[in-house]
Residue frames as qw, qx, qy, qz and C-alpha x, y, z in Angstrom:
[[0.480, -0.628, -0.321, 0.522, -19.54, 3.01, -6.84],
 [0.350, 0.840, 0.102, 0.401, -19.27, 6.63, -6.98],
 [0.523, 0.172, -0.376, 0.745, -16.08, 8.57, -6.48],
 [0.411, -0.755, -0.347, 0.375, -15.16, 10.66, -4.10],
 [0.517, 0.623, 0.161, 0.564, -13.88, 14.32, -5.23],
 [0.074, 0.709, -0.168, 0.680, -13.44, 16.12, -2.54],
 [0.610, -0.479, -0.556, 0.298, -12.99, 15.50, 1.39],
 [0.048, -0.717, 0.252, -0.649, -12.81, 18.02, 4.37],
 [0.403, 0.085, -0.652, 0.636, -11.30, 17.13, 7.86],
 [0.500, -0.794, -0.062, -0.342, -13.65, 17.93, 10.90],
 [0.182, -0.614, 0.520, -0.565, -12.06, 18.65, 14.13],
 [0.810, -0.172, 0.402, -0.391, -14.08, 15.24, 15.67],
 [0.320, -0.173, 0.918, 0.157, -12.15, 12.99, 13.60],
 [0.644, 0.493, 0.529, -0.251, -15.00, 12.93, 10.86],
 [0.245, -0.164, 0.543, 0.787, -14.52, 13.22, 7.42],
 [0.541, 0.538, 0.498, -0.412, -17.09, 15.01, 5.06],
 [0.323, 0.029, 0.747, 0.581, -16.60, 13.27, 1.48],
 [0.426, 0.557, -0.129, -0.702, -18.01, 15.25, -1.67],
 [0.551, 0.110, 0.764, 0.317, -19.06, 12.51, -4.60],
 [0.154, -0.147, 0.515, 0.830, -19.39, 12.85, -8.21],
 [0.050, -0.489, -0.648, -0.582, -23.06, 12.92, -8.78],
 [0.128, -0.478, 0.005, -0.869, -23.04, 15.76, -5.93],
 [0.797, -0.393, -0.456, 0.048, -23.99, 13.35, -2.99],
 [0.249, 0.619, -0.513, 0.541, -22.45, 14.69, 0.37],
 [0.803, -0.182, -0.562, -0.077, -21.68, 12.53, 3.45],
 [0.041, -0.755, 0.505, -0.416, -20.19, 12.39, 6.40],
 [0.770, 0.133, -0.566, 0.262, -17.87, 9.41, 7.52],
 [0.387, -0.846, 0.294, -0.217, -16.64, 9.27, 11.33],
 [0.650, 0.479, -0.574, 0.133, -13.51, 7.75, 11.57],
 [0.603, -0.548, 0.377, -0.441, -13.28, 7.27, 15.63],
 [0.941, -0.134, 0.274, -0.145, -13.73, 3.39, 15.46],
 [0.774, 0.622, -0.038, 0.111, -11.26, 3.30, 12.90],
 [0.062, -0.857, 0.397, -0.322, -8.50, 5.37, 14.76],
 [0.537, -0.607, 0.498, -0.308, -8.10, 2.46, 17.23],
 [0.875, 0.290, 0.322, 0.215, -6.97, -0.27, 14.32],
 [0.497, -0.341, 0.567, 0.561, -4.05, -0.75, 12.30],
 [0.672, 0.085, -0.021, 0.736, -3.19, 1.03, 10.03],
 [0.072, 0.743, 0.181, 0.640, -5.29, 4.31, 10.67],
 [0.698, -0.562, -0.222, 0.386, -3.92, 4.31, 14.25],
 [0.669, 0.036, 0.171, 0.723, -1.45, 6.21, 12.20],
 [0.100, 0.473, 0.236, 0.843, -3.62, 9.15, 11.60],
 [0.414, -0.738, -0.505, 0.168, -5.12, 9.49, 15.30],
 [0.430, -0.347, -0.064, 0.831, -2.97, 12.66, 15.45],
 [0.407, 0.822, 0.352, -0.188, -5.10, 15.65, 14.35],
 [0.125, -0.693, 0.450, 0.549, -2.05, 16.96, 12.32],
 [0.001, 0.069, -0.889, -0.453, -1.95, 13.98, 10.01],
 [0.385, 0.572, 0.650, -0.318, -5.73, 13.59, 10.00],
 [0.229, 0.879, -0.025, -0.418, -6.07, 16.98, 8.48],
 [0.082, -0.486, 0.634, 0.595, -3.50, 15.60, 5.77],
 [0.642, 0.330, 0.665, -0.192, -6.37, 13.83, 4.20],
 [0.074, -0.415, 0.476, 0.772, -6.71, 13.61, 0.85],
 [0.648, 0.541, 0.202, -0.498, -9.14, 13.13, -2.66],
 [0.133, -0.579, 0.751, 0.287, -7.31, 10.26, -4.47],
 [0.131, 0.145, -0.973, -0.125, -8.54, 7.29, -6.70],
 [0.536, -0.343, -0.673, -0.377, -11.98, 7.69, -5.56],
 [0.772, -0.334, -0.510, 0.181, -11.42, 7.54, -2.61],
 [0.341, -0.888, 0.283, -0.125, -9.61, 9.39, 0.93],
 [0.874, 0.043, -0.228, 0.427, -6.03, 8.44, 1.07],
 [0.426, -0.838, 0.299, 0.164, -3.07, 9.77, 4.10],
 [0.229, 0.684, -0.691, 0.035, 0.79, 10.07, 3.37],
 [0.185, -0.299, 0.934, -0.063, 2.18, 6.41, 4.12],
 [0.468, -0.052, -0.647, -0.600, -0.31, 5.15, 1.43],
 [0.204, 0.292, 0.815, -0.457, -3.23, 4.63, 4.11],
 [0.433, -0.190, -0.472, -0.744, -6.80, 4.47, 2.42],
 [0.533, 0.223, 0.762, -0.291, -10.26, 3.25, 3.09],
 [0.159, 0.356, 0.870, 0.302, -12.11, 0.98, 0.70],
 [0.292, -0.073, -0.182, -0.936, -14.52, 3.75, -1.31],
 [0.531, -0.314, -0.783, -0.084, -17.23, 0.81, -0.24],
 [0.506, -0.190, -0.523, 0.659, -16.81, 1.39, 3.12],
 [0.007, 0.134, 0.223, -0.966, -16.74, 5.28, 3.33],
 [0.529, -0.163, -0.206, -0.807, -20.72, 5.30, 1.50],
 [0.609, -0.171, -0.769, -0.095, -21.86, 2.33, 3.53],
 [0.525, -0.297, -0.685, 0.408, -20.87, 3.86, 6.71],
 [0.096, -0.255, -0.157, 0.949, -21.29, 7.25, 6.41],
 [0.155, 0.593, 0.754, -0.236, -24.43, 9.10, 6.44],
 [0.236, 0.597, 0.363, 0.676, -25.85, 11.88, 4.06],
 [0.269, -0.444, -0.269, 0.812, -25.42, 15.93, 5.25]]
């Protein structure tokens, strides 16, 4: 799996993830929002705290998704 290296916050609750061999995606998190534990980041304040960690997007109160996940579901920009 290739990392992630960079993420940016959309306004819609979407995330567009930069990877290391220059791949860019774009992940909507919606369905997510309405599950434990990323219920926690439905608040566009803490969204926007997203982060490039481990491969991966991780929020303050160690919330992640599986780096699986974000290229499986998200689509190429």
């Amino acid at each position: 799996m290739v990392d992630v290296v960079k993420v940016i916050p959309q306004a819609d609750f979407r995330l567009d993830l930069f990877y290391a061999n220059g791949e860019q995606r774009r992940f909507d998190m919606r369905p997510l929002l309405k599950m434990k534990p990323w219920n926690r980041v439905a608040a566009p304040e803490v969204f926007n705290m997203v982060r490039a960690e481990y491969g991966t997007v991780v929020w303050p109160g160690e919330i992640d998704i599986a780096p699986e996940t974000l290229y499986d579901d998200s689509v190429p920009i």
